[in-house]
ROKOLKOL-148753 format. One record per atom (N, C-alpha, C): atom name; y, z, x; residue number from 1; residue in one letter. Coordinates in Angstrom, 1 decimal. Example, Ala and Ser with C-alpha at 12.3 -4.5 7.8 and 13.67 -1.06 7.14 Angstrom:
# residues 2
<atom N, y -5.7, z 7.8, x 13.2, n 1, res A>
<atom CA, y -4.5, z 7.8, x 12.3, n 1, res A>
<atom C, y -3.3, z 7.8, x 13.2, n 1, res A>
<atom N, y -2.2, z 7.1, x 12.8, n 2, res S>
<atom CA, y -1.1, z 7.1, x 13.7, n 2, res S>
<atom C, y 0.0, z 7.9, x 12.9, n 2, res S>
This chain:
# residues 48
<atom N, y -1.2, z 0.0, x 0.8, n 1, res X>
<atom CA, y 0.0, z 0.0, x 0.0, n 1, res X>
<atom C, y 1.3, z 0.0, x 0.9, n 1, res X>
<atom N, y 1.0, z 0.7, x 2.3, n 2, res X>
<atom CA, y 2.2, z 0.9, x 2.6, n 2, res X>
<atom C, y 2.2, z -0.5, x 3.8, n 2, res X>
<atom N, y 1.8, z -1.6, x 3.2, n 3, res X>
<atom CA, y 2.2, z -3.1, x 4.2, n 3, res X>
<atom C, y 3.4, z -3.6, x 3.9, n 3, res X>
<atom N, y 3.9, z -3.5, x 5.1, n 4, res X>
<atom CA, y 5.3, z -3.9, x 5.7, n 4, res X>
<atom C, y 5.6, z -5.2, x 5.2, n 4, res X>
<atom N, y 4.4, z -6.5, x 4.9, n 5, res X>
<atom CA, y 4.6, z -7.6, x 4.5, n 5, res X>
<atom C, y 4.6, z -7.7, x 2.9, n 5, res X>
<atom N, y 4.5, z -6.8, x 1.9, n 6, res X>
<atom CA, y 5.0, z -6.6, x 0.6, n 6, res X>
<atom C, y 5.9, z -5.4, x 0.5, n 6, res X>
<atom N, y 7.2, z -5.8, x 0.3, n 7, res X>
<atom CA, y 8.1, z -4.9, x 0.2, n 7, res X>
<atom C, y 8.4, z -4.6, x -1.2, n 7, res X>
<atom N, y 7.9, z -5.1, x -2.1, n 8, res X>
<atom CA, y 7.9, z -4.9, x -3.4, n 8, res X>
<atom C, y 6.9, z -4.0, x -3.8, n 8, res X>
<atom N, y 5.7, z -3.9, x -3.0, n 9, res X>
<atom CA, y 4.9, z -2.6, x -3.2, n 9, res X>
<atom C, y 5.0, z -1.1, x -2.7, n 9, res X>
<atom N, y 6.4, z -1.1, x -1.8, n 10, res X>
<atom CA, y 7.5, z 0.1, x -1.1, n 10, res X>
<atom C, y 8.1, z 0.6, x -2.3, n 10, res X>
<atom N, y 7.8, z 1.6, x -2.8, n 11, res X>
<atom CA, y 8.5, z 2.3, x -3.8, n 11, res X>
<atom C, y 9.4, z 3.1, x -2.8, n 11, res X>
<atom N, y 10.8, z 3.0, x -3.8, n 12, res X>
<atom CA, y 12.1, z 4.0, x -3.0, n 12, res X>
<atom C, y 12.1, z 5.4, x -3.6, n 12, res X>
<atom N, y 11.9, z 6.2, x -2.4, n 13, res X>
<atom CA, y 11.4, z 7.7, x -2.9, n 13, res X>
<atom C, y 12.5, z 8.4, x -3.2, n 13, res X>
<atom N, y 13.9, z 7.8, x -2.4, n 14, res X>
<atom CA, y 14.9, z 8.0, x -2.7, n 14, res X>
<atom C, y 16.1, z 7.5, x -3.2, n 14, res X>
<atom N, y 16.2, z 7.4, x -4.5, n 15, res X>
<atom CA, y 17.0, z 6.2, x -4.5, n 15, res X>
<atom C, y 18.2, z 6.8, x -4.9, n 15, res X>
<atom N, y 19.2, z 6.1, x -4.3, n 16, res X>
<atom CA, y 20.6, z 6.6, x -4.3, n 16, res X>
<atom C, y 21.7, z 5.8, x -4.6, n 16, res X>
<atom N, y 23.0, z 6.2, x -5.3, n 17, res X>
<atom CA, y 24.0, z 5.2, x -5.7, n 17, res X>
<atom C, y 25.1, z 4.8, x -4.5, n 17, res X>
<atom N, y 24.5, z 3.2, x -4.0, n 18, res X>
<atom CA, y 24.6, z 3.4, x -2.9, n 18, res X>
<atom C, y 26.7, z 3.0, x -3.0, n 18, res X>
<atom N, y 27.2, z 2.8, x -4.2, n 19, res X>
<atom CA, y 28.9, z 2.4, x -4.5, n 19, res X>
<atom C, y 29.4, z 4.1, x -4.3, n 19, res X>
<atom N, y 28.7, z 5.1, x -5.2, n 20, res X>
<atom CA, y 29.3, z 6.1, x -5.1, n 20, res X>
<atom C, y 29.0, z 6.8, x -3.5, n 20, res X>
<atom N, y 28.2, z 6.7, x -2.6, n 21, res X>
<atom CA, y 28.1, z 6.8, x -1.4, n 21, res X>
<atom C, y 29.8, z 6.2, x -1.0, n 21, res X>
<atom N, y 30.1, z 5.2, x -0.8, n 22, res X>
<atom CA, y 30.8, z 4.3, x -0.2, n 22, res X>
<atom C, y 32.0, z 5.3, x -1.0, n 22, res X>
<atom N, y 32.2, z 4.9, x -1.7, n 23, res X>
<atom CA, y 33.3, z 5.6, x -2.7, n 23, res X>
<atom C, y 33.8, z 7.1, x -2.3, n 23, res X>
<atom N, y 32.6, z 8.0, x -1.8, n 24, res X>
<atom CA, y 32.9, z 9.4, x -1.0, n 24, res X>
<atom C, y 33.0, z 9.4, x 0.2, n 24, res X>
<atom N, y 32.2, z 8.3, x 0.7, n 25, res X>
<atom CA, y 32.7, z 8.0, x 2.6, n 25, res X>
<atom C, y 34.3, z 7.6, x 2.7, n 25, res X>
<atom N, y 34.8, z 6.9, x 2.0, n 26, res X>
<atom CA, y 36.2, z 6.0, x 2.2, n 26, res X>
<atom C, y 37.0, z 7.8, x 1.4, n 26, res X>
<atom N, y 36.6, z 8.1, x 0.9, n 27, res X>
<atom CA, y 37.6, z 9.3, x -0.1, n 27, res X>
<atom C, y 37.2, z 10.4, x 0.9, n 27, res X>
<atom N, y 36.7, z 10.8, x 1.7, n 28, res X>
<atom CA, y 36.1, z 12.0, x 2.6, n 28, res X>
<atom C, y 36.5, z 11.4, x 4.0, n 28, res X>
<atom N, y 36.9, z 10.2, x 4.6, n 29, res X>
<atom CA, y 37.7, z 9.7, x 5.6, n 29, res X>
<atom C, y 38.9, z 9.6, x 5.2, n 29, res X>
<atom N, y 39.5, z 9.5, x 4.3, n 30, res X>
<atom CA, y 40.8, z 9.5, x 4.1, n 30, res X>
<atom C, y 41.6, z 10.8, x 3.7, n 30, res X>
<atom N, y 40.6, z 11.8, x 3.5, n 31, res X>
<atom CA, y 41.0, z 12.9, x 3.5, n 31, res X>
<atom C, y 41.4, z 13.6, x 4.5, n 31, res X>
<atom N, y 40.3, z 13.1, x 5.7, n 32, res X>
<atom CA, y 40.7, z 13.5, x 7.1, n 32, res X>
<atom C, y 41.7, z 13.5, x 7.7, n 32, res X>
<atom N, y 42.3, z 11.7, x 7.2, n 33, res X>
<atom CA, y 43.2, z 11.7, x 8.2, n 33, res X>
<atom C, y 44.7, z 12.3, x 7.3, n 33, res X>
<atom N, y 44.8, z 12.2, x 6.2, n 34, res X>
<atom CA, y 45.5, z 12.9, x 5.2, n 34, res X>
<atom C, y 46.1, z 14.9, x 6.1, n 34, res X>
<atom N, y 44.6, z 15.1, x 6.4, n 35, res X>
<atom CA, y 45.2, z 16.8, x 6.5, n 35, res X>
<atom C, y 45.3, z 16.2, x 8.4, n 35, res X>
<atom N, y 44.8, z 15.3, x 8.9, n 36, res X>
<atom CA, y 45.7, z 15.4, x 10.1, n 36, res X>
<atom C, y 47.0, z 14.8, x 10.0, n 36, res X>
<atom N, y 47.6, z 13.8, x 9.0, n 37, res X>
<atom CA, y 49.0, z 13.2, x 9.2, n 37, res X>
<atom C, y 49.6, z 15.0, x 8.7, n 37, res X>
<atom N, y 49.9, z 15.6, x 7.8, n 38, res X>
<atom CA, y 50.2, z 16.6, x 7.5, n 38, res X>
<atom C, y 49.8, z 17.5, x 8.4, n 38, res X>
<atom N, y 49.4, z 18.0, x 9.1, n 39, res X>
<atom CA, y 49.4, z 19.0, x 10.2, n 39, res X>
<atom C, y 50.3, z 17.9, x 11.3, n 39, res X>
<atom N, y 50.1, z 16.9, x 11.4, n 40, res X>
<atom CA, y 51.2, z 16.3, x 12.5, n 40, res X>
<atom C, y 52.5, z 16.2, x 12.1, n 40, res X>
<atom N, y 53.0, z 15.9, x 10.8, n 41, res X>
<atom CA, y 54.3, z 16.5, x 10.0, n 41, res X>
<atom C, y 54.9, z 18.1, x 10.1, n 41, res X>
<atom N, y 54.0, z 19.0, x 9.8, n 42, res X>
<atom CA, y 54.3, z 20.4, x 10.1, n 42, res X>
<atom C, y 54.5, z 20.7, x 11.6, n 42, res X>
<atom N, y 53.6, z 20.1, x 12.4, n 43, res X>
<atom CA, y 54.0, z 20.4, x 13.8, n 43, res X>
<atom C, y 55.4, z 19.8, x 14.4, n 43, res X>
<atom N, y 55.3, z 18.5, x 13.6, n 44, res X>
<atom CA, y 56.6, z 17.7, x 14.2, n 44, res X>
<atom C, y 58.1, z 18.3, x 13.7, n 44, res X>
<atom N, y 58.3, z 19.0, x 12.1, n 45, res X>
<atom CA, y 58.6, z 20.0, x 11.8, n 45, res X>
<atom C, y 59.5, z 21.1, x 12.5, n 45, res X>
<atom N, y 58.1, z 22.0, x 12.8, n 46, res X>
<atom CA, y 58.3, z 22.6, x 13.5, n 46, res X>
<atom C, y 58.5, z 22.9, x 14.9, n 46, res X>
<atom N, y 58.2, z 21.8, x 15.6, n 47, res X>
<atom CA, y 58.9, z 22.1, x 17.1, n 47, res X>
<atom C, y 60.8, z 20.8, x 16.9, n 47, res X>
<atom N, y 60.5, z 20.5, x 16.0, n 48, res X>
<atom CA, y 62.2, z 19.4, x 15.9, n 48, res X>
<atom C, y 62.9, z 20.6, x 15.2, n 48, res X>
């Protein structure tokens, strides 16, 4: 069952929403750089 040459007999043990993936990677990177432009604002801030 598990032959590499029928991949339609590979059941996905895991199957996952692979848009909402994408959707939290791009929303959870952009968060990042979000609280570092804001900490680089407060710093800039505060030593100006």
């Amino acid at each position: 069952m598990s032959d590499p040459k029928h991949p339609e007999l590979h059941l996905n043990e895991e199957p996952r929403n692979d848009l909402m993936d994408v959707a939290l990677g791009f929303g959870g990177f952009f968060a990042v750089l979000m609280i570092i432009f804001i900490i680089g604002v407060i710093i800039k801030l505060v030593i100006g």
